[in-house]
N, C-alpha and C positions, 0 to 999 in steps of 0.2 A: 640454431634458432632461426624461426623466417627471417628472410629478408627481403623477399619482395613478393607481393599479395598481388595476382593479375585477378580483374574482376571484369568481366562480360557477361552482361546483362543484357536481356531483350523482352519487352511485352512481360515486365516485371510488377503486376499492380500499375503505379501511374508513371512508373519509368520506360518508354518505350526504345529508349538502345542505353547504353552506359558501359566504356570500353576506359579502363585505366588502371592504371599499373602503380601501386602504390609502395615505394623505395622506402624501406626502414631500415636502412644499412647510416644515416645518418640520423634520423632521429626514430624512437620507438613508439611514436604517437603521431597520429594526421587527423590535424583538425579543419572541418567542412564547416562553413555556413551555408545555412541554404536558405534561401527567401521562402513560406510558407507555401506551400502548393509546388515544391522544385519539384524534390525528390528523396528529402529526408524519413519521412515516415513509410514511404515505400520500399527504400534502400535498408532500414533498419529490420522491418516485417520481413524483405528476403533474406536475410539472413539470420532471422530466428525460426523461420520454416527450415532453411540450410542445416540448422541444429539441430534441430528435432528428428531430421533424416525420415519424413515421414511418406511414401512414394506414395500414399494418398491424395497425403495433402502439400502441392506444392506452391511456388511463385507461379501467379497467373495474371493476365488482362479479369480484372473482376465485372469489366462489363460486356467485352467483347471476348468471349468463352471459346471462340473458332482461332483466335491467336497465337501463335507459336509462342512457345516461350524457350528462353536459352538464360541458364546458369551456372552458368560456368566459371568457379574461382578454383584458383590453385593458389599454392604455397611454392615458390621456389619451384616451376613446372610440374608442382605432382600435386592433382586433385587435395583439396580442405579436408583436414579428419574432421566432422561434424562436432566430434563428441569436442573439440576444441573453440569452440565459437561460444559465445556469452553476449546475449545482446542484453543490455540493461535500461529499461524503461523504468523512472518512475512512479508512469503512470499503470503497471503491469501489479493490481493488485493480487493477483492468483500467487503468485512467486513465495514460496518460500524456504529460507537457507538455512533455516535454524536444523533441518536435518542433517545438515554439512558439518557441525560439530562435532559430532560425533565421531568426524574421518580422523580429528587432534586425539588419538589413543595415547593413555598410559605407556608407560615402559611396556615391553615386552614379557618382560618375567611377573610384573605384578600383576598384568593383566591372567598373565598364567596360572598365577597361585589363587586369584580369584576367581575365574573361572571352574581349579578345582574343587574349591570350597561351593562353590556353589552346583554343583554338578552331583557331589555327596549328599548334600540337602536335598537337591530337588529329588533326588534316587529316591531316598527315604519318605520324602515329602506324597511323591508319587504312591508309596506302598500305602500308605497313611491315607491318603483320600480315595485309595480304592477300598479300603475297609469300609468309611466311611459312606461312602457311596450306596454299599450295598444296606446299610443300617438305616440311614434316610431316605435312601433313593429319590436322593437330590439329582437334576440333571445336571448341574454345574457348583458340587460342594462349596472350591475355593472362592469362587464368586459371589455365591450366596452369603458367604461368610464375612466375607471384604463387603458387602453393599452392608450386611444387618449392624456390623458391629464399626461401621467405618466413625461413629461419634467419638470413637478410642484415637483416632488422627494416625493412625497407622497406615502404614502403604504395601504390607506384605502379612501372610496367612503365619509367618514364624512371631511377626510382632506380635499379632494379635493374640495366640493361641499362648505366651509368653504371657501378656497381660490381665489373662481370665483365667491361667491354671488354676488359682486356690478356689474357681468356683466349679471347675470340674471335679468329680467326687463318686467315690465309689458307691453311695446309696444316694439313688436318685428316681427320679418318676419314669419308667418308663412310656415313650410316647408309642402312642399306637395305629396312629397314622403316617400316611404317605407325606414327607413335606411339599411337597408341589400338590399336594391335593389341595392345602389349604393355605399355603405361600407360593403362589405357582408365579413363573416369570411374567407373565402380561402383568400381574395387578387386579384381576378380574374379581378374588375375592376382596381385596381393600376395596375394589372402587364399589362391591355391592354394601358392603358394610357400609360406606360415609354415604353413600345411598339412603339406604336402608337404616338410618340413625336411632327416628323414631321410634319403630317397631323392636327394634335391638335393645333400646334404653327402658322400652317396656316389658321386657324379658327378664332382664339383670336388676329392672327396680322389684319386680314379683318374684325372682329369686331369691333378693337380699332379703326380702318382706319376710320369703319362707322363713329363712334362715334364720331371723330375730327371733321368732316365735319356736324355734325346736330348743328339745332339751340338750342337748350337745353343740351344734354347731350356733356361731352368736354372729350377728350383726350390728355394731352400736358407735359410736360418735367415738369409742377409742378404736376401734378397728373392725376388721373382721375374722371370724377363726371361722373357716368354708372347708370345704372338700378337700384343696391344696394341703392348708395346715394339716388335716388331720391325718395325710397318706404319709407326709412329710414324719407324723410321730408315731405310724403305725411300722413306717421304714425303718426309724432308731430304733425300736422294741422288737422287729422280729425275731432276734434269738434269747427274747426273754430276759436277758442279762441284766437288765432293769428290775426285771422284780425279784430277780435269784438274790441279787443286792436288797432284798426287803422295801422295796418301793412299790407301792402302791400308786392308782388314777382314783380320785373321787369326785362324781360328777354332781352338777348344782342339786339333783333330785336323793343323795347321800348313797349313791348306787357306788362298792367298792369295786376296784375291776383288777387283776391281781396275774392276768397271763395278757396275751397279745390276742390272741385266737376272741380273748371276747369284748375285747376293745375292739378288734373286727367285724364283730357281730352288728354290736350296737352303731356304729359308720356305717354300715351296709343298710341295717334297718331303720340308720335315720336319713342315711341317702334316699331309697323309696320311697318316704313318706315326702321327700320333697319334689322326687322328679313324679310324682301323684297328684300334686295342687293342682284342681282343676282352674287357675289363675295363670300359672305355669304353663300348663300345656295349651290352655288355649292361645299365650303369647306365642310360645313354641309354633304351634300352628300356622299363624301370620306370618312367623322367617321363613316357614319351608316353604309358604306355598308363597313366597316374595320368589325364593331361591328356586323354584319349579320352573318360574318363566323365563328360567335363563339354562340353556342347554351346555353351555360352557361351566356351569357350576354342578354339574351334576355330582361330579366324586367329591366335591366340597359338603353337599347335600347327602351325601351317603356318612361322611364323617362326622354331621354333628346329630343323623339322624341317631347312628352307631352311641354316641356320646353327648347328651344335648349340652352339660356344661362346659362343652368349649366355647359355647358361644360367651360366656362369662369369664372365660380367659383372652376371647379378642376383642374385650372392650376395650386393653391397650394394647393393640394391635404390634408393633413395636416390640416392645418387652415381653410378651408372650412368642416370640418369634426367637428372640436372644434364649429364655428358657427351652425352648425346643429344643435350641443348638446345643444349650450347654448339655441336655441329657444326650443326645446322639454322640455326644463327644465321651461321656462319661460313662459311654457306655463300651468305649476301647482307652480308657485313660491309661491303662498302661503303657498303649505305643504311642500316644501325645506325650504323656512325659516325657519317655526316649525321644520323641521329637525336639522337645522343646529344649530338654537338656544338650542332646547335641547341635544345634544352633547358637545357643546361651555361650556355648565350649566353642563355635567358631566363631564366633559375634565379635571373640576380640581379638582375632586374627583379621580381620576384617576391617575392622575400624584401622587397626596399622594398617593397611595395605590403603585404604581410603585416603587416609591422609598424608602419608607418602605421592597418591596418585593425585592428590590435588594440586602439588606445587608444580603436575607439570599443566595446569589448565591456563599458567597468565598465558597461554597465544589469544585465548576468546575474552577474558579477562582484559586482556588489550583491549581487542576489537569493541569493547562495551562502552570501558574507559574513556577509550577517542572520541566514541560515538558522544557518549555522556557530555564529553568537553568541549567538544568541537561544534556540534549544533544547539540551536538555541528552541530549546522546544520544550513542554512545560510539563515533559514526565521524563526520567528517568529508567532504564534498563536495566534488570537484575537478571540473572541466570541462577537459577532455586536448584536443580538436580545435578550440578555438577559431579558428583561421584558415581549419577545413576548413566549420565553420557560415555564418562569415561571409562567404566569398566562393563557397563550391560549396551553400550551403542543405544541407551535411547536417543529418543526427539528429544532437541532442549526445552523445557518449557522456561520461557520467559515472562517476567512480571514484569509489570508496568505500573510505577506508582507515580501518580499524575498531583500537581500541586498546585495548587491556586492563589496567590494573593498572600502565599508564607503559611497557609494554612498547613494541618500532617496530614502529610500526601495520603492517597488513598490509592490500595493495589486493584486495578485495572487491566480484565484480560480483552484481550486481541478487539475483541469485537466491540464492547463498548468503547474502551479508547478510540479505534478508527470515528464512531459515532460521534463523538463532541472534540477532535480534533478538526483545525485546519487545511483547506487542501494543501495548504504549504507542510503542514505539520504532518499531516498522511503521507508526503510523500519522504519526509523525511523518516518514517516508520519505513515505509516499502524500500529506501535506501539500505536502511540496514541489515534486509533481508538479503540481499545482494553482499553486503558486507562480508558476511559469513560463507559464501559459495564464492566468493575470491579468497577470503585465505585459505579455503579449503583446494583452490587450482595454486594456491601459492605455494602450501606444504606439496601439493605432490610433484612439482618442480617439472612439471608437462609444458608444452608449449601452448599459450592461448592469444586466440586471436576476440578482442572486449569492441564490440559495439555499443559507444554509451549513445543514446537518445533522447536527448535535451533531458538530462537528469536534474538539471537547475530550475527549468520551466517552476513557475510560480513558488519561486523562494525566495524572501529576502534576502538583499545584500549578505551579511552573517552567515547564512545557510548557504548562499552561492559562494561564497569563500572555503567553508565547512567542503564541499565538492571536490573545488579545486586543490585542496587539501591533500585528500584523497587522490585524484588524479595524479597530484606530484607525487605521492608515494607510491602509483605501483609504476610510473615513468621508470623509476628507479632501479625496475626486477627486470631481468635479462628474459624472463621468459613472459613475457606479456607486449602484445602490439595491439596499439591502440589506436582509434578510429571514433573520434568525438566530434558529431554532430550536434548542430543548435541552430535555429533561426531566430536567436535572440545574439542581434549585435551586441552588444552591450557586453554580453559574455564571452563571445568568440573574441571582441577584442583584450579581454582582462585574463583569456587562459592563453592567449597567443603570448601576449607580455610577460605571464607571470609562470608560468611554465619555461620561457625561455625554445618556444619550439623553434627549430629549422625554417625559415623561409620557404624553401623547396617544399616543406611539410602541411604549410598552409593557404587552403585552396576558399574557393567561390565558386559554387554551382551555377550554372546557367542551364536555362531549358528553351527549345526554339519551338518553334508549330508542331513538330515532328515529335516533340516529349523526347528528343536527343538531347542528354546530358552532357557536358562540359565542366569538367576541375579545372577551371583556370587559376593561378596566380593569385594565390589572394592580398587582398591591399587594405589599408586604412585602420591597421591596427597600433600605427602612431598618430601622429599631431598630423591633421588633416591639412590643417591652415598653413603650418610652415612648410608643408608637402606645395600646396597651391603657390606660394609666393616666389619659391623658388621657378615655378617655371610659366613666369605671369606673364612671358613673351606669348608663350601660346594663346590665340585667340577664346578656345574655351575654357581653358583656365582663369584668363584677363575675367572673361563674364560670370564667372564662379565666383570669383572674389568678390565680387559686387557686395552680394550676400555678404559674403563673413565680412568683409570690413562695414557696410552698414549696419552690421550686429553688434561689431566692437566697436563704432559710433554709440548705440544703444548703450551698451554697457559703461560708457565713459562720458560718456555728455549727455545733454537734453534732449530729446527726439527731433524738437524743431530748429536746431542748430542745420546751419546750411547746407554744411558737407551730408548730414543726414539724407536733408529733402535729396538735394542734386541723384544721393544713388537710387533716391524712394522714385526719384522720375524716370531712371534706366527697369525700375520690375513694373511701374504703373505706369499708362497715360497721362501726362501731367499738362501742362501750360506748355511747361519748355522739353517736354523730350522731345522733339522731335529736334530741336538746335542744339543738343548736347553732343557734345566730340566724343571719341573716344581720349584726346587727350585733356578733355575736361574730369573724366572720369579718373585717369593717371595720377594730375592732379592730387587729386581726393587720397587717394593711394599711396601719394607720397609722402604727404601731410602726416599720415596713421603711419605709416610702416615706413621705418629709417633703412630697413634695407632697400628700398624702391628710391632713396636720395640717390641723385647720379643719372638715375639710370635711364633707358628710353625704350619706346615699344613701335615698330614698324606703320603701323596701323593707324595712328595719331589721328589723321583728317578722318578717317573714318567717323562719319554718324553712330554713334554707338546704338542706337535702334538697327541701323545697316548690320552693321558688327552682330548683334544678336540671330538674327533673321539669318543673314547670308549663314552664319557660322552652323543651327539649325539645322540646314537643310544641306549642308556638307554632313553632317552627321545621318541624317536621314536618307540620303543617297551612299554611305559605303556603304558597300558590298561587306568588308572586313571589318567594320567596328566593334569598339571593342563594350562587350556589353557588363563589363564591370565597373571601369571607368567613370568614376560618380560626377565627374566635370561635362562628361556625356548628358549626363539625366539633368543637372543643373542647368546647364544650356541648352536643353531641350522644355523644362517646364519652364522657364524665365520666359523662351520664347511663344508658345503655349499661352500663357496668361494676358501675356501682350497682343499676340491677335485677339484670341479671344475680346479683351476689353475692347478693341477696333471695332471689331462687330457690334459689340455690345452700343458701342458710344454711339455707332451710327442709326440703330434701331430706339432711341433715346434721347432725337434731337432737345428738349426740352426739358430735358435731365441736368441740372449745375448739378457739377461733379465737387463743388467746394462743400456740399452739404452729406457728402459719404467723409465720417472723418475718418473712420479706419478699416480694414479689409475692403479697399474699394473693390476688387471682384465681385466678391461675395454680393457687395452692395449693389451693381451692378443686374448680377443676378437675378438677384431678387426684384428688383422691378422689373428686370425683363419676364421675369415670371408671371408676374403681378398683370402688365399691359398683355401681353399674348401667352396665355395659358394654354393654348391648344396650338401652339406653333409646332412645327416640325422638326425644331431642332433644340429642341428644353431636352431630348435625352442626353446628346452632345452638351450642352451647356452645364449640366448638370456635372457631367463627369469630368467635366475640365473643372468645376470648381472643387472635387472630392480628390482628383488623383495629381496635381501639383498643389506642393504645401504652401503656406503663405511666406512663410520664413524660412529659414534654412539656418540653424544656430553654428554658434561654433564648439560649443561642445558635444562631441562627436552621435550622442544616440541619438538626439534630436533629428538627426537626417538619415536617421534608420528606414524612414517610409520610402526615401528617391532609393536606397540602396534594395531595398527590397520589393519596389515595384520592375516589370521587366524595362527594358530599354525598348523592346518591340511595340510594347504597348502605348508610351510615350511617343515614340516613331508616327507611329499609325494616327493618334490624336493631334498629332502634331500637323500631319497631311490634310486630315479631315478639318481642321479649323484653318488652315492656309483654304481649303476649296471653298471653303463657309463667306471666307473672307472674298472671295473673286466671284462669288455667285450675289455676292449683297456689300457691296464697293462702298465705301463713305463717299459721301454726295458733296459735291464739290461747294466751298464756302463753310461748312461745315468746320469746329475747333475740331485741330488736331487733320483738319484734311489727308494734308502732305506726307502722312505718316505711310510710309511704304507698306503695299500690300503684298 
C-alpha cells in the first residue's frame, strides 16, 4: 500500500509552485489547514482533473493561459493510477454514488440461477413481442404497455400481462387500425383531442342523441347499449349455438330474430341510419377539418375518416387505449398464456433466490443506517429496489421521507428535497453520495488515494462530528491515504485531536508573493494559552500574553478592576502607557498565573510600549520568520494598533480620549474620518482598523482571523504605519508626546 505520495506542482490554478512529499508510513491521513485564498481549493480541483485523466482538460494558470504547467504526483516513485484518487467536495452537487451499489453483488451462484431464470424469460418474452409487434405495429410494444397499464403499480410486461389474463379472450373486437396512428409516441393525437374538446363533445352528444332515438341501439340515464355492445353479442352468437339452444332476440318493435346473420343485418342497418344524421356528419365535419390543419395527424385523420365512431371510443382516451391492447393481445392469447404461465412457474424460484440475496445487502443497509444515525437532518434514507441492484445491477433508487414537527414524513425525490433543504442539510445529502463510491473502493480492496475538501464547511457542530465520524472509520482501512483539507480552524483543530493524527502528519499552508506554497509544521491544535506561558521569557510571547491574561482578567473580574486597565494601557494609548515597565506588566502576570510566582523576565526596565515596537520590527526585519507563528501576528497587530492610535491622537489634538468608552481605535477612526474625509491616508487607516482584531480571546477560534490572515500582509502594514508615523510626528506638549515613534 503507498507510503509516501511526492507531489510537484507548478502554475496549478492559484498554486504557483508546490513541492512536498507526504510520509504515510506513520500515519494514513494528512491534515492541511489552509487560510482561504492559500491553496486549498486549487490543490483539491488538481487533483480531481488528476482523476478524471482527461488530456483535454488539465491543471492550468486560469488567467495566465501562456504558463507552464507541471503535475507531477507519484506513489512510491511510480506515476498516480488516476482511477485511484477521490476527491470529495461537498459542495460537488453532480456526484453521484448511488450507482456504486450495485458493485455489493449477490453470491455468485444466486446471481447465476437468476440470471438463467431470467434469460429464459426474456427468450420467450422476445418471441412474444415480435408476434405482437407485427399485429399492432407498435414501435415499442413493451413500452407501450408498461406506460398504458402502469395504474396496475407493476414494474415488468410478466406482472402485468399476469394481471389482465382473464381479460384477454378468445372472442374479441378485432382492431383495425395502426396503434401509433392513433396512440403515437409524441402525444399529438391526445394533445389535439383536449384541444379540440368542444367540437369532440358535440360529436358524441349528436351521437348519443342518435342512438336514443333508434330501434335497437339505446341511450338513457341507466346506460348505453352502442355499437361496442352489440359486436360484443353478435361475437357470442356467431356459431348460432344460442339459438340451436331454442333462444330467441326480441326487439322493443316485437321483431323475432332467431339466427346471427340477421341480428347482423339489423346492426349493420341501424349503424347507417346513424352514421346518416345530417347532425352527425356535420359534427363529424368540424373534427376533420380541425384534424386537416395538422399534417402530423394525417394517418389519425385517415382512421377515423375509415371509422368515424372512434371518435366516441376516445372520449376516454385512456381506457379505450387499454381495450386496444387487450384485443391485439387476444389476438395471440395462446402464446401469452404460455407466457404468463411460465413466469407464474419461475416467479417462485425467484422470490427464494430474492430473498436469500437480500441478507447479503446489510453492506449499504449499513451505510444508510449510520447515515440515518449519525446526521442530524430532517429526512431519512430508504433504498426501495434492493433485489433489483443486486441481481439485475440497477441504479439504486433512493427515497427520501422528510418530516417535519413529528408530522408522517412524506416520500421526497432528489430534486424536491435538495429544494426545501439547508445548505448544511444538502450538503449533508451530497455526503452520502460519496458514502456509497467509498464502500464500493472499500469492497474492492484497491489502493485509494481521498482528497476530502472542507466536507464540514457549513455544518453544525453534530454534522461536523457525523464527518469526523466517518474519517475515523476509513483511518482504519489499510488501503485508503487521506489528505483532509479545511480553512476552518475550528475543525482542523478537533480532527487533529480527535482522530489522534501524527504530528509529523499535521501541516499549515503558507503562500509568499510568488503563490509558493509551504507545509510547515502545524501548530495550536492544543491549549494555546499554556503553550504561551511556558515560554513568557520570550519577548513576543511576553506581549501575546497581554491579550489572553487581560481576557482572563474579563472573564473573572470586572473590566475596570486595575490589573484590567494597566494591560488595556499596553493595546491602547492611555494616560499612563507610556510609564509602564515591562515589569509592571510581569506583575499583572504573576498575580493571574501561579506558575509565573518565582519567576523573572530579562527585560524588566524595558518600557513595555519599547518592548512592543522594538520586538515588531525584529519580526518585520527577519529574513527567516516563521510565518505560522501566531505570537508573530499578535505582536505585530498589538504593534499596528498603537502606532496607528499615535497618529491618530496627534491629527485629533482636541479629541478627550476619556469620552471613546470602548473600541478606542475604532473610535479614533471614525472622527478621523469624520474631520478629514479626503485625506490620503483613510485607505491605510481603514485597513488597520479591518485587518487587526480588537481582542484576542482565549478560547482558541476566536483568533482564527490573526491565524488566517498572512504574516506578510501584517509586515508591510506594520511598515507602512511606522512611515505614517515619521512623516506626521506628534507635536511636542502634545498628551502621550514621549510615546516612541
Amino acid at each position: 500500500m503507498m507510503q509516501k505520495l511526492s507531489v510537484n506542482l507548478e502554475n496549478c490554478f492559484g498554486i504557483g509552485k508546490l513541492n512536498h512529499e507526504f510520509d504515510f508510513s506513520k500515519s494514513n491521513s494528512s491534515l492541511i489547514y489552509a487560510s482561504n485564498g492559500t491553496m486549498k481549493t486549487s490543490f483539491a480541483r488538481t487533483f480531481d482533473l488528476l482523476s478524471k485523466n482527461d488530456p483535454k482538460n488539465i491543471p492550468r494558470d486560469r488567467v495566465y493561459k501562456s504558463r507552464v504547467s507541471k503535475y507531477e504526483v507519484t506513489v512510491d516513485n511510480v506515476e498516480i493510477d488516476s482511477s485511484s484518487i477521490l476527491v470529495i467536495n461537498s459542495e460537488d452537487n453532480s456526484f453521484d454514488g448511488s450507482n456504486k451499489i450495485s458493485s455489493f453483488l449477490a453470491k455468485k451462484e444466486l446471481k447465476q440461477k437468476y440470471d438463467q431464470i431470467y434469460k429464459d424469460l426474456d427468450e420467450r418474452k422476445n418471441q412474444f413481442i415480435r408476434k405482437l409487434k407485427l399485429i399492432s405495429q407498435s414501435s415499442d410494444c413493451e413500452k407501450e404497455i408498461l406506460n398504458t397499464f402502469s395504474d396496475i403499480s407493476q414494474t415488468s410486461l410478466f406482472e402485468i400481462l399476469s394481471t389482465i389474463k382473464d381479460e384477454i379472450k378468445t372472442d374479441y373486437i378485432k382492431i383495425s387500425f395502426k396503434y401509433n396512428d392513433v396512440f403515437d409516441s409524441k402525444g399529438k393525437v391526445l394533445s389535439f383531442l383536449e384541444k379540440n374538446k368542444t367540437i369532440l363533445d358535440q360529436y358524441i352528444s349528436n351521437y348519443k342523441s342518435v342512438v336514443s332515438k333508434s330501434s335497437f341501439f339505446k341511450e338513457n340515464s341507466s346506460g348505453t347499449f352502442g355499437t361496442y355492445q352489440a359486436n360484443e353479442i353478435i361475437k357470442s352468437i356467431s356459431d348460432n349455438a344460442f339459438f340451436y339452444a331454442g333462444h330467441t332476440f326480441v326487439l322493443e318493435d316485437k321483431t323475432v330474430i332467431n339466427d346471427s346473420i340477421a341480428l347482423k343485418k339489423i346492426v349493420d342497418s341501424e349503424l347507417e341510419n346513424i352514421l346518416q344524421d345530417e347532425k352527425l356528419k356535420v359534427a363529424f365535419e368540424k373534427v376533420d377539418k380541425a384534424i386537416s390543419n395538422n399534417i402530423e395527424l394525417r394517418n389519425f385523420q385517415k382512421v377515423i375518416e375509415k371509422d368515424n365512431l372512434i371518435l366516441v371510443d376516445l372520449e376516454n382516451y385512456h381506457d379505450f387505449k387499454k381495450k386496444v391492447w387487450i384485443s391485439f393481445l387476444s389476438e395471440i392469447k395462446t402464446d401469452a398464456d404460455l407466457l404468463i404461465e411460465l413466469y407464474l412457474d419461475k416467479k417462485k424460484d425467484l422470490e427464494v433466490i430474492i430473498q436469500e440475496a437480500k441478507k447479503d445487502s446489510d453492506i449499504w443497509d449499513r451505510i444508510i443506517d449510520t447515515f440515518n444515525s449519525r446526521f442530524f437532518v430532517p429526512f431519512k434514507v430508504v433504498l426501495s429496489n434492493k433485489e433489483d441492484i443486486i441481481l439485475k445491477k440497477d441504479t439504486a433508487t433512493l427515497d427520501f421521507l422528510y418530516a417535519d414537527r413529528n408530522d408522517e414524513p412524506v416520500n421526497q425525490d432528489k430534486n424536491s428535497l435538495i429544494d426545501i433543504l439547508s445548505k448544511g442539510e444538502q450538503r449533508a445529502y451530497f455526503i452520502l453520495q460519496f458514502l456509497f463510491e467509498l464502500e464500493a473502493r472499500k469492497a474492492s480492496n484497491s489502493s485509494n488515494l481521498l482528497v476530502l475538501d472542507d466536507i464540514s464547511d457549513s455544518f453544525d457542530y453534530k454534522n461536523k462530528f457525523a464527518i469526523i465520524e466517518y474519517i475515523s472509520d476509513l483511518i482504519e482501512l489499510d488501503n485508503f491515504r487521506i489528505i483532509i483539507l479545511t480553512h476552518n480552524f475550528d475543525f482542523y483543530r478537533t480532527v487533529a485531536s480527535r482522530l489522534n493524527l501524527h504530528r509529523s502528519a499535521i501541516y499549515m499552508a503558507t503562500k509568499n508573493d510568488h503563490k509558493e506554497i509551504f507545509l510547515q509544521n502545524g501548530q495550536y491544535f492544543g491549549s494555546v494559552f499554556s503553550h504561551l506561558v511556558e515560554k513568557f521569557q520570550e519577548p513576543k510571547t511576553f506581549i501575546s500574553l497581554i491579550a489572553f491574561v487581560r481576557n482572563l482578567i474579563e472573564y473573572s473580574e470586572i473590566q475596570n478592576s486595575p490589573d484590567f486597565l494597566t494591560l488595556t494601557s499596553c493595546l491602547h494609548l492611555k494616560d499612563d502607557s507610556n510609564s509602564l515597565t515591562s515589569s509592571d506588566i510581569f506583575e499583572v502576570f504573576s498575580r493571574k498565573i501561579a506558575f509565573l510566582n518565582g519567576k523573572n523576565i530579562t527585560f524588566g526596565d524595558e518600557r513595555i510600549l519599547d518592548l512592543i515596537y522594538r520586538t515588531a520590527s525584529n519580526i518585520a526585519q527577519d529574513p527567516n520568520v516563521n510565518e505560522i507563528l501566531l505570537q508573530n501576528k499578535i505582536s505585530l497587530a498589538i504593534a499596528i494598533r498603537l502606532k496607528a492610535e499615535n497618529y491618530l491622537i496627534s491629527k485629533l489634538p482636541n479629541l478627550d480620549l476619556q469620552k471613546i468608552k470602548s473600541n478606542q481605535t475604532s473610535g479614533l477612526c471614525r472622527e478621523y474620518i469624520r474631520l478629514y474625509p479626503t485625506c490620503e491616508h483613510l485607505t491605510l487607516i481603514s485597513k488597520i482598523n479591518l485587518m487587526t482584531p480588537e481582542n484576542i480571546h482565549i478560547n482558541a477560534f476566536m483568533y482564527e482571523p490573526l491565524i488566517d490572515m498572512s504574516l506578510h500582509h501584517l509586515i508591510k502594514l506594520y511598515e507602512e504605519v511606522c512611515l505614517l508615523n515619521q512623516l506626521n510626528p506628534l507635536p511636542l506638549g502634545q498628551a502621550n508626546a514621549s510615546i516612541a515613534v
